[in-house]
ROSE-4610 file (N, C-alpha, C; in Angstrom, 1 decimal, always signed):
// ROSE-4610
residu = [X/X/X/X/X/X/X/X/X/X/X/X/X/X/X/X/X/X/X/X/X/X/X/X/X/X/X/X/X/X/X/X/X/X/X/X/X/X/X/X/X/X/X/X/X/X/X/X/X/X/X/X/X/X/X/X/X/X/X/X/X/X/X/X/X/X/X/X/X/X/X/X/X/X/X/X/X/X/X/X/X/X/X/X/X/X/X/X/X/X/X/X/X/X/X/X/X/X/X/X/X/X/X/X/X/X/X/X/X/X/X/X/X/X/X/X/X/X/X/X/X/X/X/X/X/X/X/X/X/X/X/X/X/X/X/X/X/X/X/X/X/X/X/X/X/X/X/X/X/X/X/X/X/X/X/X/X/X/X/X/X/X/X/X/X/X/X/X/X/X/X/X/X/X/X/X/X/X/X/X/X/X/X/X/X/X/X/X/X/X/X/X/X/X/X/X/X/X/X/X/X/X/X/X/X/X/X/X/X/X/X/X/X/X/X/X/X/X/X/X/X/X/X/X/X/X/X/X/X/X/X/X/X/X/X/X/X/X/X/X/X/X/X/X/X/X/X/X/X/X/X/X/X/X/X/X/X/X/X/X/X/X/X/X/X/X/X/X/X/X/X/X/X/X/X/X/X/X/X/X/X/X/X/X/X/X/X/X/X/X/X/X/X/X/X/X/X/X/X/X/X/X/X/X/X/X/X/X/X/X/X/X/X/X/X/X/X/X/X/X/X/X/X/X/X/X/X/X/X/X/X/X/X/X/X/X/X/X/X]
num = [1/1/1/2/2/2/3/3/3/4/4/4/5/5/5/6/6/6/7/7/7/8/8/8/9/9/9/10/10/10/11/11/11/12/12/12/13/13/13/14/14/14/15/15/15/16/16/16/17/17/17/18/18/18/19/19/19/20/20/20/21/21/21/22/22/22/23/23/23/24/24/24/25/25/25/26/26/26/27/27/27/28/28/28/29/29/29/30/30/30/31/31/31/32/32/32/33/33/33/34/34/34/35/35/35/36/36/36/37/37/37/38/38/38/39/39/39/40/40/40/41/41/41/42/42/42/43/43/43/44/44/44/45/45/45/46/46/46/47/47/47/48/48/48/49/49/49/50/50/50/51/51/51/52/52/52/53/53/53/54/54/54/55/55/55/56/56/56/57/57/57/58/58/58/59/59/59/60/60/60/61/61/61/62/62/62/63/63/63/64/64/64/65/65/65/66/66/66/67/67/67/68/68/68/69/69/69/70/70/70/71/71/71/72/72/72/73/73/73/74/74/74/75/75/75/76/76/76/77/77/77/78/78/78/79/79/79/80/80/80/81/81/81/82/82/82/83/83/83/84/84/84/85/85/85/86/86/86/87/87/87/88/88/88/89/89/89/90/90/90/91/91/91/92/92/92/93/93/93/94/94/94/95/95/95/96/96/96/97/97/97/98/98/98/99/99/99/100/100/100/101/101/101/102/102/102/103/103/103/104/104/104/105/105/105/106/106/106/107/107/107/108/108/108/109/109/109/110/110/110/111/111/111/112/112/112/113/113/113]
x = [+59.4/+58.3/+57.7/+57.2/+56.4/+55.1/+54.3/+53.0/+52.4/+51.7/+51.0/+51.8/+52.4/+52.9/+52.6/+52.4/+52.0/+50.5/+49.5/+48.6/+48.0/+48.8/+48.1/+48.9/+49.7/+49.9/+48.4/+48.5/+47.9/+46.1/+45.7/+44.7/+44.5/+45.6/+46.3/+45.4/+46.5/+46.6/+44.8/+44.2/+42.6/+41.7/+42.5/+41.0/+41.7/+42.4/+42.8/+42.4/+42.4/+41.9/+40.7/+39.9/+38.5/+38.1/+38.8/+38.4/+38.7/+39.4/+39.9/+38.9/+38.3/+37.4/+35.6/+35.3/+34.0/+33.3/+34.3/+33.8/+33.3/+34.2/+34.1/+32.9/+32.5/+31.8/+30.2/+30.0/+28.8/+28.9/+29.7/+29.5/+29.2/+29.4/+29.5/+28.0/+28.0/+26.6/+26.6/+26.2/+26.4/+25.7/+27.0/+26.8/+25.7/+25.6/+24.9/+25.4/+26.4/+26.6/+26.5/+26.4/+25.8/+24.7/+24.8/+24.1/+24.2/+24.5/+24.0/+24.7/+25.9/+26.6/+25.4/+25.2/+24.4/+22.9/+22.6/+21.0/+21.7/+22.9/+23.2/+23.5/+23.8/+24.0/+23.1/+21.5/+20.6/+19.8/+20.0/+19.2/+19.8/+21.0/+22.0/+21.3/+21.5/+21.3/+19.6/+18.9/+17.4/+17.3/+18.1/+17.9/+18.6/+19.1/+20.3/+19.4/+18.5/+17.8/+16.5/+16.2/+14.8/+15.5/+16.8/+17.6/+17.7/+18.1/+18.2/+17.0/+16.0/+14.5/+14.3/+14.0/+13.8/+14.4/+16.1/+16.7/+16.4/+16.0/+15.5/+14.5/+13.0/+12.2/+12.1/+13.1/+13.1/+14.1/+14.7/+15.3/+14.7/+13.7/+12.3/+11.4/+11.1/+10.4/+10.8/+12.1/+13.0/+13.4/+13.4/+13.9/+12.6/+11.3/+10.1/+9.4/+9.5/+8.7/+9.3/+10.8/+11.5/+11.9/+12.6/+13.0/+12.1/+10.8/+9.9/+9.9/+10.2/+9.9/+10.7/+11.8/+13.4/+13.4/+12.5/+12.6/+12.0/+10.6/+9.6/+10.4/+10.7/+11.8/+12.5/+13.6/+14.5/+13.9/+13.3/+12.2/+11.3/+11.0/+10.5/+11.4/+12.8/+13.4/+14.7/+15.1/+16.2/+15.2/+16.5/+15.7/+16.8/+16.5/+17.3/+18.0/+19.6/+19.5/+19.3/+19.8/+19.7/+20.7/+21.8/+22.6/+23.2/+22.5/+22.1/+22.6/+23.0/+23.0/+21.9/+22.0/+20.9/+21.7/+20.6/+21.2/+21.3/+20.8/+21.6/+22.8/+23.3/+24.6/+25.7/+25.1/+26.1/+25.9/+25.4/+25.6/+26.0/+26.1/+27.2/+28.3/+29.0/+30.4/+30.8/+30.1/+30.3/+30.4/+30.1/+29.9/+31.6/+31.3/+32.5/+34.2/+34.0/+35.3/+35.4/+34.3/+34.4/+35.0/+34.5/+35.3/+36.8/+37.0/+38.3/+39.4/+38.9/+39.6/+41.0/+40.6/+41.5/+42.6/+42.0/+42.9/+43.8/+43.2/+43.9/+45.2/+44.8/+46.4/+47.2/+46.9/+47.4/+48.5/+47.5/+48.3/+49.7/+49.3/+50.3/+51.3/+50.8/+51.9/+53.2/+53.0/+53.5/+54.3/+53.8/+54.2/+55.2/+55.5/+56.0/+57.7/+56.9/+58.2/+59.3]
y = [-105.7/-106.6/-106.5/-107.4/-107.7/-107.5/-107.1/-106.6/-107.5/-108.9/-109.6/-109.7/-109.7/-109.9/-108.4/-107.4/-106.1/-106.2/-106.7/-106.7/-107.6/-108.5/-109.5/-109.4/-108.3/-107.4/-107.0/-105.8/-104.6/-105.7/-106.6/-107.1/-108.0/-108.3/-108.5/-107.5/-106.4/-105.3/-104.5/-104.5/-104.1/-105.3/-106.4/-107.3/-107.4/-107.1/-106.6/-105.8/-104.8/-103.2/-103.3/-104.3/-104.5/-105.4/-106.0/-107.1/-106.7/-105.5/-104.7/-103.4/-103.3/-101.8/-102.5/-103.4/-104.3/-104.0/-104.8/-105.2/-103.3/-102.8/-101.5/-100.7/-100.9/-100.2/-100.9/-102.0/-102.9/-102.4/-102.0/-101.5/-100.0/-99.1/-97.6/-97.3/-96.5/-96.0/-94.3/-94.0/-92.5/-91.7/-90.5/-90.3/-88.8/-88.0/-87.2/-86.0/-85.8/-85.0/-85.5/-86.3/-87.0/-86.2/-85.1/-84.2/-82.8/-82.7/-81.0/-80.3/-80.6/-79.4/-80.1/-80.8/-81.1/-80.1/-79.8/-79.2/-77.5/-77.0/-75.8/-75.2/-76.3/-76.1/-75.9/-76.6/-76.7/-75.6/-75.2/-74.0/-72.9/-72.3/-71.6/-71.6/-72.5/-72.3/-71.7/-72.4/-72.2/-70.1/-69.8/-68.2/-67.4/-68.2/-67.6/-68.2/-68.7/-68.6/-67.8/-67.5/-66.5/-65.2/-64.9/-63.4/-63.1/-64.3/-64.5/-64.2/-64.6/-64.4/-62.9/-62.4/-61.1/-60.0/-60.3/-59.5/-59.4/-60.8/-60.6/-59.9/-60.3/-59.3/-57.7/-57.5/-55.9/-55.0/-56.1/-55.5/-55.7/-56.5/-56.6/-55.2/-55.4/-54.1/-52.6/-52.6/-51.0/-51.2/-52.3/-52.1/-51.6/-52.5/-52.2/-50.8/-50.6/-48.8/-48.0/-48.2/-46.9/-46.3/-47.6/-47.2/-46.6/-46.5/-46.4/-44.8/-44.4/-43.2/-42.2/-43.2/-42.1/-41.6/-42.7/-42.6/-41.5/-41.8/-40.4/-39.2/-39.3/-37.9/-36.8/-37.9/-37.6/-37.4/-37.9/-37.3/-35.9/-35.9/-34.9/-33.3/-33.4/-32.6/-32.5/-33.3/-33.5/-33.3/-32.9/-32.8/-33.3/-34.4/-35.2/-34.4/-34.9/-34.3/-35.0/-34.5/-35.6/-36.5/-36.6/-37.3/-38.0/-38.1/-38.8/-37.5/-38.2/-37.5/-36.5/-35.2/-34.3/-32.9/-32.3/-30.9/-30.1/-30.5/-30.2/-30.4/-31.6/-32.3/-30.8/-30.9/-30.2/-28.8/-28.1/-26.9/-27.0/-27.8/-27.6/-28.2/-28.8/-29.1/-27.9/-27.4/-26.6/-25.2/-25.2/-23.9/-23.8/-25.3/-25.6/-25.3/-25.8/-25.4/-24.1/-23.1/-21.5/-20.7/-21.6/-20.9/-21.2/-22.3/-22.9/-22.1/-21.8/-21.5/-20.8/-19.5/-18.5/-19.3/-20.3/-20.4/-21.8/-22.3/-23.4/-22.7/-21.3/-20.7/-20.4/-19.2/-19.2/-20.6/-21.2/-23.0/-23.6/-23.2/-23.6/-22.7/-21.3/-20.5/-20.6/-20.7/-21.3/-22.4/-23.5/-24.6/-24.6/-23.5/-23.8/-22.2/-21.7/-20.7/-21.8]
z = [-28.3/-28.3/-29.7/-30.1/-31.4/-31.4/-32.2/-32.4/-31.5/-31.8/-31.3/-30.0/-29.4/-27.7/-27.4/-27.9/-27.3/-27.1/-28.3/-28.1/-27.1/-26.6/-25.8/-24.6/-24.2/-23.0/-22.7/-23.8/-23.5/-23.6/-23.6/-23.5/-22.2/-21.7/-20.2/-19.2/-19.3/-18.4/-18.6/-19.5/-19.3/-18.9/-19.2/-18.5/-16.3/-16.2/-14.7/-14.0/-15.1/-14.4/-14.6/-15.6/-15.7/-14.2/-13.9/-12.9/-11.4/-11.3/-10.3/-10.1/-11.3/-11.1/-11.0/-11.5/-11.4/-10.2/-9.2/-7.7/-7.3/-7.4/-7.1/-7.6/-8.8/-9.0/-8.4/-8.7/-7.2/-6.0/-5.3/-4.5/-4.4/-5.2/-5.2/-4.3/-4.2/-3.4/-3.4/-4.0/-4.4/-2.5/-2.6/-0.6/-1.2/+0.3/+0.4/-0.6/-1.4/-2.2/-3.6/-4.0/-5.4/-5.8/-7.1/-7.8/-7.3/-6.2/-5.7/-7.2/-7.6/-8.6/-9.8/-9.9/-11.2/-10.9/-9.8/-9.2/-9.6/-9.0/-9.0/-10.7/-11.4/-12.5/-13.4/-13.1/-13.8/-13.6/-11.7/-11.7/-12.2/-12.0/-12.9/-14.4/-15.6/-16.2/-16.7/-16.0/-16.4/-15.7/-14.8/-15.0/-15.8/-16.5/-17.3/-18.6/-18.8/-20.2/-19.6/-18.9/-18.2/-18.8/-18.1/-18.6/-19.7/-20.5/-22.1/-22.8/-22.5/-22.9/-22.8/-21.2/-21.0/-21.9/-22.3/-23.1/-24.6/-25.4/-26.5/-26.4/-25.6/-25.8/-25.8/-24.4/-24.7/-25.7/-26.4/-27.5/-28.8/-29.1/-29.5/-29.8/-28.5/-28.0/-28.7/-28.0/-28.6/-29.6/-30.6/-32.0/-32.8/-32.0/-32.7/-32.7/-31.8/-31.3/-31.4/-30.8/-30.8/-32.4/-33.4/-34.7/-35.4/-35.5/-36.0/-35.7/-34.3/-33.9/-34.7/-34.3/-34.6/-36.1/-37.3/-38.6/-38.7/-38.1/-38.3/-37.9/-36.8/-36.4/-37.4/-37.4/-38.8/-39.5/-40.5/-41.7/-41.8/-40.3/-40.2/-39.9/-39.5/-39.2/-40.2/-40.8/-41.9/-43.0/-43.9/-45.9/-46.4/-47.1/-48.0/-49.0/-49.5/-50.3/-51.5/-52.8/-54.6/-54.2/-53.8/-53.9/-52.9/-51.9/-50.4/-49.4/-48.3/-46.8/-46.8/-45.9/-45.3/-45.6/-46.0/-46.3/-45.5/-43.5/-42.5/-42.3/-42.5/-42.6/-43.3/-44.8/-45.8/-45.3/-44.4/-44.2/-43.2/-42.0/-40.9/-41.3/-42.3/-42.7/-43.8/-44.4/-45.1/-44.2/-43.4/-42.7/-41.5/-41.2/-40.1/-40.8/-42.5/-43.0/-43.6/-43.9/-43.7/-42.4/-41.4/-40.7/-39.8/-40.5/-40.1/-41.5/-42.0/-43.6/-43.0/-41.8/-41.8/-40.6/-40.6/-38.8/-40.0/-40.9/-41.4/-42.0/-42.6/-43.6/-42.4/-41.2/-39.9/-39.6/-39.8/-39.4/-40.4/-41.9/-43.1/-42.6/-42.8/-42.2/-41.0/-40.0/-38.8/-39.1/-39.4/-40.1/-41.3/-41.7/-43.4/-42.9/-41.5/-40.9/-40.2]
């Protein structure tokens, strides 16, 4: 078929389905279930932005009060050192590979038999 005989098919076959679906739709009359999923959907959602609410605030909350605590904490129980981290830090790593020293040669040993 050639362009214009396709187009004036295909402009055929929609004004049919247009004149086949018309009547139909004048009559429709929406029955006793017309909306309920739209009602369950709407209420769904609106507790599900209530949840959403409640969660920003109390994360709100604990970012606000609690961080503040935790800083003071740390500050008060850690000592910084010149070149950052805590000089708690550097003596329990420094302390942890003193005494792994003997069991690490133990280890090369075994390993190298």
């Amino acid at each position: 078929m050639t362009e214009p005989v396709k187009g004036l098919v295909s402009e055929y076959v929609a004004d049919l389905t247009a004149q086949q679906v018309y009547p139909a739709c004048l009559s429709y009359s929406p029955g006793p279930m017309y909306g309920t999923l739209l009602k369950a959907w709407h209420a769904f959602l609106t507790s599900a932005d209530r949840l959403s609410q409640l969660h920003v605030e109390i994360q709100k909350s604990l970012v606000t009060e609690d961080t503040a605590k935790i800083l003071n904490w740390q500050r008060d129980t850690y000592h910084k050192k010149f070149f950052g981290g805590f000089k708690e830090t550097h003596e329990v790593k420094s302390g942890f590979r003193k005494a792994q020293k003997p069991w690490t040669k133990k280890l090369k040993k075994v390993r190298h038999d």
